[in-house]
N, C-alpha and C positions, 0 to 999 in steps of 0.2 A: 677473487683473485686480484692480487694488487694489479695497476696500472703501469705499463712500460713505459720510465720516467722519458719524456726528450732533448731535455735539455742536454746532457754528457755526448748525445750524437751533435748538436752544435758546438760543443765543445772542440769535439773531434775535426769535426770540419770546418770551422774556423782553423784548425791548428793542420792541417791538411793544404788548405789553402794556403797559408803562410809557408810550409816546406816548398809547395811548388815557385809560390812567387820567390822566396827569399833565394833559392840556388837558382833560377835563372837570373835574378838582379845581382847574387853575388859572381858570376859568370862575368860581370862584365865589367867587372874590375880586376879582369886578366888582361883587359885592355884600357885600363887607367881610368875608370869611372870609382872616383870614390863614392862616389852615391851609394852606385848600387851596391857596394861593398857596403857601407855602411847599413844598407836597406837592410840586408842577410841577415846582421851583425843584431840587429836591433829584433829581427825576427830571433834570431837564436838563442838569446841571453835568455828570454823567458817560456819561449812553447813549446822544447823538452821537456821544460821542467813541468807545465802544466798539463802534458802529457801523461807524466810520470805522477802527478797529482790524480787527474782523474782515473789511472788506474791501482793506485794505492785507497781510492774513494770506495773503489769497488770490490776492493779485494775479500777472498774467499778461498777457503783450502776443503769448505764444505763436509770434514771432516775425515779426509781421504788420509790412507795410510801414505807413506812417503813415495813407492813406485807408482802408484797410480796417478800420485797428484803428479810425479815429474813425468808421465806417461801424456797428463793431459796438458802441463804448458808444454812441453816439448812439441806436441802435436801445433797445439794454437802458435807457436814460436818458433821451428826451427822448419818444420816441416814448409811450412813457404819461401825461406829464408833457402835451405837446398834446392827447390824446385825453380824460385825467380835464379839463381847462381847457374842452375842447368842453362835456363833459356838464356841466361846472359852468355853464356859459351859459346849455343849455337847462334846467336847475333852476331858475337864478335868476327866468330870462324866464317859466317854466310858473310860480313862485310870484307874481312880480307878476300875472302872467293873473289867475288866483285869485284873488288879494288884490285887483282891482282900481283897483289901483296903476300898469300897465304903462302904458304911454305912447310916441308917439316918443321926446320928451325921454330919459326913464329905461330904454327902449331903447338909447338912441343912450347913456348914459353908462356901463350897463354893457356894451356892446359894445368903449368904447372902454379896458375893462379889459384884454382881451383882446391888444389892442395891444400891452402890457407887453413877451407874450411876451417880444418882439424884442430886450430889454430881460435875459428870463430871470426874468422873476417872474411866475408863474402865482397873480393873486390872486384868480381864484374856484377854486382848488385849491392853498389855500396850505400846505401840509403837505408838498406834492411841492416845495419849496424846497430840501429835501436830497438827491432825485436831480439837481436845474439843479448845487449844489455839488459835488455827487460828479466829475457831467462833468463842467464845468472841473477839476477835481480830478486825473481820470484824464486829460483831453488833457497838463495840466502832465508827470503820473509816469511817459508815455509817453518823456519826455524825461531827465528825473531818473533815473527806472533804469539809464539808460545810461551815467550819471556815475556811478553808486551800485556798484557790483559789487563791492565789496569792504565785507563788513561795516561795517568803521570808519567806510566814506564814506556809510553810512545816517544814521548816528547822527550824524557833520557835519553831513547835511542838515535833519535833524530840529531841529536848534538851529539852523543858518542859518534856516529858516522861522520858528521862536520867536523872534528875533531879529526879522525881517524884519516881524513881525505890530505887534511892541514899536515898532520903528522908525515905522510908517506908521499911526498909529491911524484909526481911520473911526467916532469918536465919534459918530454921527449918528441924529437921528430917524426913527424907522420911517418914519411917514409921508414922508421926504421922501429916502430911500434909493434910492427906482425909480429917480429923477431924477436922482440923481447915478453920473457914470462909473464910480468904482470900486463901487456896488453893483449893476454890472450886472453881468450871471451871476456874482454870488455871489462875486467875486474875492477880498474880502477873509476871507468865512469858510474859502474855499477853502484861501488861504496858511495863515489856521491850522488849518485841517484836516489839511493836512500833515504836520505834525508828528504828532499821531495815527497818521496813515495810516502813516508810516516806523514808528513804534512798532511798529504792525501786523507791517511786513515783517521788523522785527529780528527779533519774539516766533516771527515764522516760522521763521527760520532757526537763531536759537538752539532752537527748538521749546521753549517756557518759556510757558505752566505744564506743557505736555502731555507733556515729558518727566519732570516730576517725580515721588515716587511718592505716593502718595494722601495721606500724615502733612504731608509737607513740603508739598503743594499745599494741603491743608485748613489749616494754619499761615499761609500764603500769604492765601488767600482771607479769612480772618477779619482779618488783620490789617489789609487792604485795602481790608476792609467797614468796618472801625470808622476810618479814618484818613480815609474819603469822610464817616462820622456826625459827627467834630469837624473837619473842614476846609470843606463844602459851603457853609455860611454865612455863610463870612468874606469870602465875593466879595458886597459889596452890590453889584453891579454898576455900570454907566457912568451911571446918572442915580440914585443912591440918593434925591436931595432930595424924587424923586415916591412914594417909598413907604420905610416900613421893611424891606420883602421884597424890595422891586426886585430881579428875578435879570438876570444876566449873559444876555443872550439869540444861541447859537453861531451860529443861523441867521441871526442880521439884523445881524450883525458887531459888536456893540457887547459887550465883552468882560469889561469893569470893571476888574480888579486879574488881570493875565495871567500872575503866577507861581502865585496859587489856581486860576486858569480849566486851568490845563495840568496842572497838581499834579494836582486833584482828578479831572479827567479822565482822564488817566492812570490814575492809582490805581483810578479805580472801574473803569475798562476792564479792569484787569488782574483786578479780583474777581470782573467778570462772567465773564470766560475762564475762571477759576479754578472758580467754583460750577457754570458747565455742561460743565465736564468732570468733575467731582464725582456731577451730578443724574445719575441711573437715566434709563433713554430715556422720553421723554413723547409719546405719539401725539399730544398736543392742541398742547404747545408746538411741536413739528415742526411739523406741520402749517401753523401760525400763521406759519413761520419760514419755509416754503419759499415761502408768496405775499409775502413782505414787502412788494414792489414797491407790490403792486395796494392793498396793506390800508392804507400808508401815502396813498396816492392818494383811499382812501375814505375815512379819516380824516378828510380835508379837511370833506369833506359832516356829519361830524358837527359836528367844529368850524362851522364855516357854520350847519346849520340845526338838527340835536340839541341840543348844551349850551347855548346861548343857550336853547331854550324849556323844558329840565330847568330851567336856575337859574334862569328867571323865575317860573316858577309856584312850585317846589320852594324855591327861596331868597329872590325877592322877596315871593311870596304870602304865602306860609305861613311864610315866617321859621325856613326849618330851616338853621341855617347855624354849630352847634354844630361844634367839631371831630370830635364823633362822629357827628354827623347828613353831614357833609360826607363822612369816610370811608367811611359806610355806602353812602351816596349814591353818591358815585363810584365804588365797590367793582362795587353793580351793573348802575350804568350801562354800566361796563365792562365785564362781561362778558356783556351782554344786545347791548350793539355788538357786540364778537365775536363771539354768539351768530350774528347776521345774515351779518356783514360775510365773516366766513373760508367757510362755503360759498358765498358770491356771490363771492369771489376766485376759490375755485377752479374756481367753472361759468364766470368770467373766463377764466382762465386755459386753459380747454378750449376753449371756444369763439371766443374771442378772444385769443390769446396776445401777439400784436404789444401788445395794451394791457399785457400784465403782462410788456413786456421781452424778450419769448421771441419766436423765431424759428417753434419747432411749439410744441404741446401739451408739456404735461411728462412723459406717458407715453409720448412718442417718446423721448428724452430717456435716455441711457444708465445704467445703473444705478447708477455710480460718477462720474456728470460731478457737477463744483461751478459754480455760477452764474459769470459773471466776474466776481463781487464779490461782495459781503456783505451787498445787499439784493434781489436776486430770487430 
């Protein structure tokens, strides 16, 4: 029985890690810290994409007819995506309680957030925006692979979708995204997701960086790393006029200048592969890498009700909003999150596993199985 690779769980958690640090440092450029705005910005350009890499790496349809295979990502994918949206309701509804704020009215308008769903934008668990993309992402690849079977015709694909993204831009305001058809369930990040994702399935089957040997992979990674340091920048993104930082934002389709957005994602993607087959095994990064699901879900909740009251007191109050006071700050805000979040995924994931994607428990779970992607 093969061995259960570990590098893709560092993958995961290294890139877990950055979601958490990147939306609390960019939290605090609500209050004029370009830093941390830039920190976000720098985290975002590349570990969607290698996100979406490591699970185009892994992909498998295992030769299921079309209902079953959308039976099981919809399970691994949507099914927690409803579940964290539930608990976000009753948060929000138990904080107005409290606050004595709640009301029919403000009842009734955050209930009618919930509605989105229908829509695919879970906005009291807006962080699980990238399991709504991944599915559509996989119903499309279920279909794509089927045209794909020959190397070259990956790599066709992968430019037809860069193409197809360039062709059809979805310039649009967040706010007014839900409401429009093509940002329902995530279509148009989806299409450029793809191109990623195929990256993913070439680096598969060429096996690149992991057939390299340690000298050529470490030349690899570093040069990777430094070409993400002087390219991340150059994407002011789709609305530069509202800020000098403005980033490219992968999740809300507004992409800015799409031969940086693909460059740099790309490239970081390939540094991240490159450094965690490089890194000694990490009990804590594994760890972090094998709930990605749930942590990404939990996430949400910090965003929502953590950073906002870290940077009000900590950045409005007191006025710490230095860029060493900011990376200090979100250094340990992020890891005192983690601290909470990764054992309450995995008492998630035991006791409640349909929320973290899974079918049983993970100690049911065979010794050498891999998630059906690269975020559970």
């Amino acid at each position: 029985m093969q061995e259960r690779s570990d590098w893709p769980d560092r993958v995961k958690g290294i890139g877990m890690f950055t979601v958490f640090h990147g939306h609390l440092s960019g939290a605090f450029g609500l209050v004029g810290s370009a830093f941390g705005e830039l920190t976000m910005k720098f985290w975002a350009t590349f570990m969607v994409a290698a996100f979406l890499m490591i699970s185009g790496y892994f992909f498998k349809d295992r030769g299921l007819r079309f209902g079953p295979y959308l039976a099981r990502i919809a399970r691994a994918r949507l099914l927690p995506v409803v579940g964290f949206e539930l608990v976000g309701l009753v948060l929000v509804l138990g904080m107005l309680a409290v606050s004595g704020r709640l009301s029919a009215e403000t009842a009734l308008k955050v209930s009618r957030q919930v509605l989105l769903l229908a829509a695919g934008w879970p906005l009291l668990n807006p962080v699980s925006w990238f399991l709504v993309t991944l599915f559509t992402l996989e119903v499309a690849q279920y279909f794509v692979a089927r045209l794909t079977r020959p190397t070259w015709a990956v790599a066709v694909a992968a430019v037809l979708f860069g193409l197809a993204t360039w062709a059809f831009p979805f310039d649009v305001y967040i706010a007014q995204q839900p409401y429009h058809p093509r940002g329902w369930w995530f279509t148009t990040p989806a299409m450029a997701g793809m191109v990623f994702y195929q990256a993913g399935v070439l680096l598969r089957r060429w096996r690149v960086p992991e057939r390299l040997g340690r000298l050529p992979k470490l030349g690899l990674t570093l040069a990777c790393t430094l070409a993400v340091f002087l390219t991340f920048d150059l994407n002011q993104g789709p609305f530069p006029q509202l800020h000098a930082h403005f980033m490219p934002l992968p999740g809300m389709s507004a992409f800015g200048n799409l031969p940086w957005f693909f460059t740099t994602g790309l490239v970081g993607g390939l540094a991240v592969f490159g450094l965690c087959q490089l890194l000694p095994h990490s009990k804590l990064l594994e760890a972090i890498g094998r709930n990605t699901t749930t942590l990404l879900c939990l996430n949400s909740f910090c965003v929502l009700l953590v950073n906002p009251a870290v940077v009000s007191y900590f950045g409005k109050t007191l006025g710490w909003i230095s860029p060493w006071a900011v990376a200090l700050q979100a250094l340990l805000g992020t890891l005192i999150c983690l601290a909470i979040a990764v054992p309450l995924a995995d008492w998630i994931a035991q006791k409640a596993p349909w929320l973290a994607g899974r079918s049983r428990p993970p100690a049911a779970l065979p010794a050498n199985a891999l998630p059906l992607a690269g975020t559970t």
